[in-house]
Z-matrix of the N, CA and C atoms (Angstrom, degrees):
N
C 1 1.441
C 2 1.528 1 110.79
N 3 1.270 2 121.28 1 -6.35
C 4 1.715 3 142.58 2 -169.29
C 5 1.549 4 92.81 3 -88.54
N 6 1.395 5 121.77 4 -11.15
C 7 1.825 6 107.83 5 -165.53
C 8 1.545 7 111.21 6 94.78
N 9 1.421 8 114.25 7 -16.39
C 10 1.172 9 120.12 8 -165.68
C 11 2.052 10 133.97 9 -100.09
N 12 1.818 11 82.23 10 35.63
C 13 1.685 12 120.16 11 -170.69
C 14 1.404 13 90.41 12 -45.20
N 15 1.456 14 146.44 13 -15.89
C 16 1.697 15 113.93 14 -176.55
C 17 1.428 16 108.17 15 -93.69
N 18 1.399 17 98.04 16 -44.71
C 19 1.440 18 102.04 17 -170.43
C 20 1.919 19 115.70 18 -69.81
N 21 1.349 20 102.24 19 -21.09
C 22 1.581 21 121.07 20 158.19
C 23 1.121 22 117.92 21 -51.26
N 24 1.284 23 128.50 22 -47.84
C 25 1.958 24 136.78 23 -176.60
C 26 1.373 25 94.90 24 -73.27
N 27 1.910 26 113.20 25 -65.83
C 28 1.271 27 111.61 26 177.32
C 29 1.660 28 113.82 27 -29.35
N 30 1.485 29 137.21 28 -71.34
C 31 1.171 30 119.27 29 -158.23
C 32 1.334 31 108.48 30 -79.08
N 33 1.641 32 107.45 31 -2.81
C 34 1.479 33 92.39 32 -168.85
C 35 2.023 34 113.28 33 -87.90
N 36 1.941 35 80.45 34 -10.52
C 37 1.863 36 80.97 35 179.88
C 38 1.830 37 93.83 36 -84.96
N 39 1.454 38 123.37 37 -8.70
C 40 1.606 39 109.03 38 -172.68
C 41 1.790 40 99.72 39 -74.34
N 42 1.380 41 114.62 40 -31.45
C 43 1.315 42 125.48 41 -179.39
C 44 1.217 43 114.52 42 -43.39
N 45 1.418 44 104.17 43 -73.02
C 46 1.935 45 110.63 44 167.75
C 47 1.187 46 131.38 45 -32.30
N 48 1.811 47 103.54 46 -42.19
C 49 1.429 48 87.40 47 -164.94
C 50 1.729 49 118.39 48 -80.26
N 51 1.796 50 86.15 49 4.33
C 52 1.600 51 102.87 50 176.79
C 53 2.336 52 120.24 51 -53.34
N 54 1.724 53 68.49 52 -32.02
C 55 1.595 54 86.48 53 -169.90
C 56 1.638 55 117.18 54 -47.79
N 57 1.234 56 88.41 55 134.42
C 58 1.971 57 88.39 56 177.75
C 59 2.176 58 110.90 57 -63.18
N 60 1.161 59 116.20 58 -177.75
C 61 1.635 60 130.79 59 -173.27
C 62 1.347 61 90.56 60 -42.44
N 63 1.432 62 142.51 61 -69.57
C 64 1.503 63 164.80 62 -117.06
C 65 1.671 64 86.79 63 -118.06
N 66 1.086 65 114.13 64 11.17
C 67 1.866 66 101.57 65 -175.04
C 68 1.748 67 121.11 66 45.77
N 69 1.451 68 110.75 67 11.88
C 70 2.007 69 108.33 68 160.71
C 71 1.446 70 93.72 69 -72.61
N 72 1.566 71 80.96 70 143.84
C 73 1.755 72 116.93 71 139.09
C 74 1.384 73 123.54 72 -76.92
N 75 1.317 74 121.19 73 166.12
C 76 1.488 75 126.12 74 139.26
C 77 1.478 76 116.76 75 -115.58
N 78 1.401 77 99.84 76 176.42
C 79 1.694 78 112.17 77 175.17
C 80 1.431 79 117.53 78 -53.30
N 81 1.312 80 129.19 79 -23.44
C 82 1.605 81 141.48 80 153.43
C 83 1.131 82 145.90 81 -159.56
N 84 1.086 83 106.31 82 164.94
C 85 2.118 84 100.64 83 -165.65
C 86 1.342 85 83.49 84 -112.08
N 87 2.173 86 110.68 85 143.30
C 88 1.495 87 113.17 86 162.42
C 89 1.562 88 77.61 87 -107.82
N 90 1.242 89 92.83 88 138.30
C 91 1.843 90 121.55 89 176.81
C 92 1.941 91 82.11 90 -75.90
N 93 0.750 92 138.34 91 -66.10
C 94 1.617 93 134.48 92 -135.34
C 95 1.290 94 104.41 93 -65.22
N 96 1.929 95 114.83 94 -43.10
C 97 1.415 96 131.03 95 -161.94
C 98 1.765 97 82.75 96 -86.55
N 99 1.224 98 123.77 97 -56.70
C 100 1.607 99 125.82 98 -150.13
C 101 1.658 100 99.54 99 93.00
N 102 1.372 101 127.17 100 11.67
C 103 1.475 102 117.63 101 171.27
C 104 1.548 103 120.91 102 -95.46
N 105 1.517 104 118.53 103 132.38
C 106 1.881 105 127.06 104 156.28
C 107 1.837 106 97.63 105 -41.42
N 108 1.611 107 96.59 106 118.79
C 109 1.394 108 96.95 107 160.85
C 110 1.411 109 108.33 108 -112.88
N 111 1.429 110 138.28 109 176.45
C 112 1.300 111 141.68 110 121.49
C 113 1.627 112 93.78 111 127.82
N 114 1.352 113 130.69 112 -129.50
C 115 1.294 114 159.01 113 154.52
C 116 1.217 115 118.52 114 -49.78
N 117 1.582 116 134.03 115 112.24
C 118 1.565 117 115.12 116 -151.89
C 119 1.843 118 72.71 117 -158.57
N 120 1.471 119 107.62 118 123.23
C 121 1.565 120 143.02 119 17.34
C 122 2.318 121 74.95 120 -94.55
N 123 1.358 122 99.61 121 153.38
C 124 1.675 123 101.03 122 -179.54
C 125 2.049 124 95.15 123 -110.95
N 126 1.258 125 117.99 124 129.91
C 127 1.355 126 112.89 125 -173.19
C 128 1.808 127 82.67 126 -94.88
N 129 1.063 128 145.67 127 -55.45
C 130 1.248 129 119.94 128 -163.73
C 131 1.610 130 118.20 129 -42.75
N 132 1.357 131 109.05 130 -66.31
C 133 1.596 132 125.31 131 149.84
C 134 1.653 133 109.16 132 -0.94
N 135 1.347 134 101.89 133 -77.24
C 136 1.889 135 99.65 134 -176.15
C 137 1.435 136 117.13 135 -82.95
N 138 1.364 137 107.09 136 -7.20
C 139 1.393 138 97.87 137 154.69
C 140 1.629 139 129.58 138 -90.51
N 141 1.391 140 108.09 139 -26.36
C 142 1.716 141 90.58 140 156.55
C 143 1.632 142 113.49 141 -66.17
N 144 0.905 143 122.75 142 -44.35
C 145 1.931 144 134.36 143 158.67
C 146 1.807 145 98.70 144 -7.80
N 147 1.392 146 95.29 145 -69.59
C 148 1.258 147 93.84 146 -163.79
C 149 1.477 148 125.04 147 -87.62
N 150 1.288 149 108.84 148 -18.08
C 151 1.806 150 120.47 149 165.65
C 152 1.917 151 102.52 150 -63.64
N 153 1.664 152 100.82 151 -43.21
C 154 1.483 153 86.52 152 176.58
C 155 1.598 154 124.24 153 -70.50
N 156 1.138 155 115.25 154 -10.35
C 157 1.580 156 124.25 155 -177.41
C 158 1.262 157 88.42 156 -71.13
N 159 1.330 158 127.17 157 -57.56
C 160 1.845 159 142.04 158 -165.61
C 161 1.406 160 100.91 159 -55.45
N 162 1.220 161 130.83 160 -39.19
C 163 1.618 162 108.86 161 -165.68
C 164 1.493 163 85.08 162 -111.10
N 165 1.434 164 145.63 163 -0.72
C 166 1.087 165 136.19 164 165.99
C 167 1.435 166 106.14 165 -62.87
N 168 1.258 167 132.46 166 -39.52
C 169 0.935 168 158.40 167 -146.57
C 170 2.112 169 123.07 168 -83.98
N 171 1.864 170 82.64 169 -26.16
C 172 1.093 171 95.58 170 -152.60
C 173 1.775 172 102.01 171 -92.28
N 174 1.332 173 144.82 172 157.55
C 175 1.384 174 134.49 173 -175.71
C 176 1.723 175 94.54 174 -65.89
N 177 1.318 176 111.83 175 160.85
C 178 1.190 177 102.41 176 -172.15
C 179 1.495 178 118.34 177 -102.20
N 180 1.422 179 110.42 178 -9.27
C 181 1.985 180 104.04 179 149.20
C 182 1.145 181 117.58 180 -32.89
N 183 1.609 182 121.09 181 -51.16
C 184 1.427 183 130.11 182 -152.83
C 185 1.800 184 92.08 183 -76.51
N 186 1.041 185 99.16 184 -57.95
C 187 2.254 186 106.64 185 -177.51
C 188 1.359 187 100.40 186 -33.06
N 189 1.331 188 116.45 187 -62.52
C 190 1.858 189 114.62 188 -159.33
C 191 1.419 190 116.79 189 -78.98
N 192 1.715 191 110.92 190 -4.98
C 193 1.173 192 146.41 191 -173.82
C 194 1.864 193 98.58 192 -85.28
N 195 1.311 194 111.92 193 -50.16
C 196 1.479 195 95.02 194 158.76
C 197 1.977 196 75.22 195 115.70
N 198 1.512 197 127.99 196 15.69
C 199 1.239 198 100.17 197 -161.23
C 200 1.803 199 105.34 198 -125.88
């Protein structure tokens, strides 16, 4: 929503490939180990997941548009 739609997809495809076999999340990633910590499968987690797919999604008049 910053204008900043490449680097947005970019982290959002580094996100995925976070995903376990079955594509869950958990409540957190340790970057150091590469392990899901916390709350596993976490529904808050895949629901920002999936709101970000949604405005990824969206033409980007409409994003800066607030819509």
């Amino acid at each position: 929503m910053t204008g900043r739609h490449a680097e947005a997809e970019a982290l959002f495809e580094r996100l995925l490939a976070l995903r376990n076999d079955v594509g869950l999340l958990a409540e957190e990633f340790d970057p150091a180990s590469g392990q899901m910590r916390g709350n596993f499968p976490q529904a808050l987690t895949h629901m920002a997941l999936v709101n970000t797919a949604r405005v990824l999604s969206l033409p980007q008049h409409k994003v800066k548009q607030g819509r």
